[in-house]
C-alpha angles and dihedrals in degrees: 000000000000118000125205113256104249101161103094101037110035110098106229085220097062099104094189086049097046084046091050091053089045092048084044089049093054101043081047087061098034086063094033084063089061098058124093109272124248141146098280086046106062088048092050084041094054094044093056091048088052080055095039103083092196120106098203088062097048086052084064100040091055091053089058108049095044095047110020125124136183087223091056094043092060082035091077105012104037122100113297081019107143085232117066109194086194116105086210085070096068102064131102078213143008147178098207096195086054098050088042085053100047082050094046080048094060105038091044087050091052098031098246115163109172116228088217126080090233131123110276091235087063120130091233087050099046093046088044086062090052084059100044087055088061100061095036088062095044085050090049088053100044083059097042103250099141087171087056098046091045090059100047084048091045086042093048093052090045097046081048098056099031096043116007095040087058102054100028102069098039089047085047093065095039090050100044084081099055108089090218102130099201098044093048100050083047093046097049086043093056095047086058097047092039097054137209117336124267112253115289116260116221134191113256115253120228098226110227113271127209092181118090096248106130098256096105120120125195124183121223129038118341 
Protein backbone atom coordinates (compact mmCIF):
# COMPACT_ATOMS: atom_id res chain seq x y z
CA UNK A 1 0.00 0.00 0.00
CA UNK A 2 1.19 3.37 -0.89
CA UNK A 3 0.76 6.19 1.68
CA UNK A 4 0.54 9.88 0.80
CA UNK A 5 3.86 11.86 1.61
CA UNK A 6 2.81 14.25 4.76
CA UNK A 7 6.26 15.12 6.16
CA UNK A 8 6.97 18.10 4.65
CA UNK A 9 3.66 19.68 4.57
CA UNK A 10 1.64 18.74 7.77
CA UNK A 11 1.95 21.76 10.53
CA UNK A 12 2.98 19.98 14.08
CA UNK A 13 0.50 22.52 15.68
CA UNK A 14 -2.89 21.21 13.71
CA UNK A 15 -4.33 19.50 16.24
CA UNK A 16 -7.42 17.76 13.67
CA UNK A 17 -4.60 16.85 11.37
CA UNK A 18 -2.08 15.31 14.23
CA UNK A 19 -5.30 13.43 15.48
CA UNK A 20 -6.04 12.14 11.76
CA UNK A 21 -2.35 10.66 11.44
CA UNK A 22 -2.68 9.33 14.62
CA UNK A 23 -6.15 7.81 13.79
CA UNK A 24 -4.43 6.71 10.42
CA UNK A 25 -1.48 5.24 12.49
CA UNK A 26 -3.98 2.94 14.82
CA UNK A 27 -6.30 1.60 12.26
CA UNK A 28 -2.62 0.86 10.31
CA UNK A 29 -1.77 -1.33 13.16
CA UNK A 30 -5.23 -2.64 13.88
CA UNK A 31 -5.09 -4.18 10.34
CA UNK A 32 -1.29 -4.83 10.47
CA UNK A 33 -2.30 -7.44 13.70
CA UNK A 34 -4.45 -9.50 11.27
CA UNK A 35 -1.72 -10.38 8.81
CA UNK A 36 0.27 -13.45 8.93
CA UNK A 37 3.47 -12.81 11.28
CA UNK A 38 6.95 -12.70 10.04
CA UNK A 39 10.09 -11.07 10.64
CA UNK A 40 9.39 -7.97 8.89
CA UNK A 41 6.21 -8.02 10.58
CA UNK A 42 6.95 -7.82 14.14
CA UNK A 43 9.51 -4.71 13.31
CA UNK A 44 6.78 -2.87 11.24
CA UNK A 45 4.24 -4.13 14.27
CA UNK A 46 6.44 -2.56 17.15
CA UNK A 47 7.02 0.83 15.20
CA UNK A 48 3.49 1.43 14.83
CA UNK A 49 2.94 0.70 18.39
CA UNK A 50 5.66 3.21 19.19
CA UNK A 51 2.75 5.98 16.52
CA UNK A 52 -0.11 4.73 17.79
CA UNK A 53 -0.52 6.65 20.89
CA UNK A 54 -3.22 4.06 22.31
CA UNK A 55 -2.33 1.78 24.90
CA UNK A 56 -4.91 -0.79 24.23
CA UNK A 57 -3.42 -1.24 20.96
CA UNK A 58 0.09 -1.49 22.11
CA UNK A 59 -1.09 -3.98 24.35
CA UNK A 60 -1.83 -5.78 21.43
CA UNK A 61 1.01 -5.03 19.51
CA UNK A 62 3.25 -6.28 22.23
CA UNK A 63 1.52 -9.32 22.35
CA UNK A 64 2.19 -9.79 19.19
CA UNK A 65 5.40 -9.28 18.74
CA UNK A 66 6.49 -11.20 21.80
CA UNK A 67 4.03 -14.50 21.07
CA UNK A 68 3.05 -14.58 17.62
CA UNK A 69 3.56 -17.18 15.53
CA UNK A 70 2.90 -17.98 11.49
CA UNK A 71 1.49 -21.77 12.74
CA UNK A 72 -1.26 -19.99 15.18
CA UNK A 73 -2.13 -17.64 12.86
CA UNK A 74 -3.38 -20.63 10.08
CA UNK A 75 -4.41 -22.27 13.08
CA UNK A 76 -7.51 -20.00 13.32
CA UNK A 77 -7.72 -18.27 10.01
CA UNK A 78 -6.58 -21.04 7.41
CA UNK A 79 -8.91 -22.90 5.53
CA UNK A 80 -11.11 -25.02 7.59
CA UNK A 81 -9.75 -22.27 10.67
CA UNK A 82 -12.77 -21.61 13.04
CA UNK A 83 -12.08 -18.27 12.46
CA UNK A 84 -12.66 -16.86 8.66
CA UNK A 85 -10.98 -13.55 8.36
CA UNK A 86 -13.09 -13.08 4.96
CA UNK A 87 -15.93 -10.77 5.14
CA UNK A 88 -17.55 -12.95 2.47
CA UNK A 89 -17.86 -15.63 5.33
CA UNK A 90 -20.60 -13.55 7.53
CA UNK A 91 -23.96 -13.47 4.90
CA UNK A 92 -27.18 -15.50 4.87
CA UNK A 93 -26.54 -14.90 1.08
CA UNK A 94 -24.21 -13.68 -1.17
CA UNK A 95 -23.38 -13.09 -4.54
CA UNK A 96 -19.43 -13.25 -4.17
CA UNK A 97 -18.61 -11.52 -7.86
CA UNK A 98 -20.95 -8.59 -6.69
CA UNK A 99 -19.24 -7.93 -3.02
CA UNK A 100 -15.40 -8.36 -4.88
CA UNK A 101 -16.61 -5.85 -7.19
CA UNK A 102 -18.15 -3.21 -4.56
CA UNK A 103 -14.70 -3.67 -2.94
CA UNK A 104 -12.68 -3.29 -6.51
CA UNK A 105 -15.14 -0.09 -6.78
CA UNK A 106 -13.76 1.55 -3.59
CA UNK A 107 -10.10 0.86 -3.67
CA UNK A 108 -9.94 1.78 -7.61
CA UNK A 109 -11.87 5.07 -6.72
CA UNK A 110 -9.12 5.99 -3.83
CA UNK A 111 -6.21 4.46 -5.37
CA UNK A 112 -5.62 1.66 -2.70
CA UNK A 113 -3.52 -0.98 -3.73
CA UNK A 114 -2.70 -3.48 -0.36
CA UNK A 115 0.58 -4.28 0.12
CA UNK A 116 -0.57 -7.81 1.27
CA UNK A 117 -1.67 -11.06 -1.33
CA UNK A 118 -4.83 -11.44 0.47
CA UNK A 119 -8.56 -11.34 -0.78
CA UNK A 120 -9.64 -8.16 -0.95
CA UNK A 121 -12.62 -9.01 1.29
CA UNK A 122 -9.96 -9.87 4.14
CA UNK A 123 -10.34 -8.44 7.51
CA UNK A 124 -6.21 -6.85 7.39
CA UNK A 125 -7.20 -5.24 3.60
CA UNK A 126 -10.22 -3.86 4.35
CA UNK A 127 -8.87 -2.19 7.68
CA UNK A 128 -5.76 -1.11 5.71
CA UNK A 129 -8.13 0.88 3.60
CA UNK A 130 -9.60 2.46 6.70
CA UNK A 131 -6.08 3.65 7.26
CA UNK A 132 -5.27 4.73 4.05
CA UNK A 133 -8.51 7.02 4.21
CA UNK A 134 -7.20 8.49 6.72
CA UNK A 135 -4.43 9.72 5.29
CA UNK A 136 -5.85 10.37 2.41
CA UNK A 137 -8.17 12.88 4.29
CA UNK A 138 -5.27 14.45 6.43
CA UNK A 139 -3.34 14.86 2.88
CA UNK A 140 -6.56 16.51 1.34
CA UNK A 141 -6.53 18.92 4.17
CA UNK A 142 -2.98 19.76 4.27
CA UNK A 143 -3.73 21.06 0.15
CA UNK A 144 -6.47 22.45 0.72
CA UNK A 145 -9.07 20.02 -1.07
CA UNK A 146 -11.82 20.16 1.42
CA UNK A 147 -14.03 18.20 -1.24
CA UNK A 148 -11.40 15.62 -1.29
CA UNK A 149 -10.93 15.29 2.22
CA UNK A 150 -14.86 15.26 2.80
CA UNK A 151 -15.18 12.15 0.53
CA UNK A 152 -12.41 10.01 1.93
CA UNK A 153 -14.09 11.00 5.67
CA UNK A 154 -17.87 10.29 4.28
CA UNK A 155 -16.17 6.83 2.33
CA UNK A 156 -14.42 5.71 5.37
CA UNK A 157 -17.93 5.89 7.68
CA UNK A 158 -19.89 4.15 4.85
CA UNK A 159 -17.04 1.10 4.08
CA UNK A 160 -17.20 0.80 7.95
CA UNK A 161 -21.09 0.18 8.31
CA UNK A 162 -21.69 -1.64 5.07
CA UNK A 163 -18.12 -4.16 5.32
CA UNK A 164 -16.37 -3.96 8.27
CA UNK A 165 -19.59 -3.82 10.55
CA UNK A 166 -20.57 -7.07 9.03
CA UNK A 167 -17.46 -9.23 9.62
CA UNK A 168 -15.90 -7.31 13.24
CA UNK A 169 -18.54 -8.28 15.84
CA UNK A 170 -19.17 -11.97 14.65
CA UNK A 171 -14.90 -12.53 14.44
CA UNK A 172 -14.86 -11.00 17.71
CA UNK A 173 -16.79 -13.80 19.28
CA UNK A 174 -15.02 -16.53 17.34
CA UNK A 175 -11.81 -15.13 18.29
CA UNK A 176 -12.45 -14.39 22.01
CA UNK A 177 -11.59 -18.45 22.49
CA UNK A 178 -8.49 -18.53 20.92
CA UNK A 179 -6.11 -17.88 23.27
CA UNK A 180 -4.14 -15.85 20.72
CA UNK A 181 -3.44 -12.46 22.74
CA UNK A 182 -2.84 -10.39 20.13
CA UNK A 183 -5.65 -11.52 17.89
CA UNK A 184 -8.22 -11.28 20.71
CA UNK A 185 -7.47 -7.84 21.99
CA UNK A 186 -7.55 -6.86 17.98
CA UNK A 187 -10.20 -8.45 17.48
CA UNK A 188 -12.33 -6.84 20.68
CA UNK A 189 -10.71 -3.14 19.52
CA UNK A 190 -12.15 -3.45 15.75
CA UNK A 191 -15.70 -4.52 16.81
CA UNK A 192 -15.80 -1.24 18.77
CA UNK A 193 -14.44 1.00 15.96
CA UNK A 194 -16.39 -0.85 13.31
CA UNK A 195 -19.90 -0.52 15.01
CA UNK A 196 -22.96 -2.43 15.11
CA UNK A 197 -23.70 -4.98 11.88
CA UNK A 198 -25.77 -3.97 8.69
CA UNK A 199 -29.26 -5.59 8.63
CA UNK A 200 -29.28 -9.28 8.00
CA UNK A 201 -30.07 -10.34 4.37
CA UNK A 202 -32.23 -13.17 4.02
CA UNK A 203 -33.32 -15.55 0.80
CA UNK A 204 -36.52 -14.86 -0.36
CA UNK A 205 -39.22 -17.58 0.53
CA UNK A 206 -41.49 -18.85 -2.06
CA UNK A 207 -45.11 -18.66 0.18
CA UNK A 208 -46.89 -21.63 -0.18
CA UNK A 209 -49.30 -21.59 -3.18
CA UNK A 210 -53.16 -23.88 -3.60
CA UNK A 211 -53.74 -22.47 -7.02
CA UNK A 212 -52.33 -24.35 -10.01
CA UNK A 213 -49.86 -21.84 -10.89
CA UNK A 214 -46.98 -23.49 -11.24
CA UNK A 215 -45.37 -22.44 -7.90
CA UNK A 216 -45.87 -25.72 -6.18
CA UNK A 217 -42.69 -27.81 -4.77
CA UNK A 218 -42.75 -31.41 -3.74
CA UNK A 219 -39.54 -33.38 -2.18
CA UNK A 220 -38.65 -37.05 -3.35
CA UNK A 221 -38.84 -38.52 -6.66
CA UNK A 222 -41.04 -36.75 -9.29
Amino acid sequence: MTSPDLSRRSTPTDAPLRELLHDAARWRLLGRLFECPSESWRHDVARLAAEANDEELRAAAHAAVAAATEGAYHSVFGPGGPAPPREASYYDSLELGSLMSELAAYYDAFGYHPSIAEPPDHVAVEVGFISYLRLKEAYALVTGEVEHAEAASQAAARFCSDHLARLAAPLAGLLSESGIEHLVKASQRLAAQAGAPPTRRWLPVLQESTDDDGLDFCCGDL
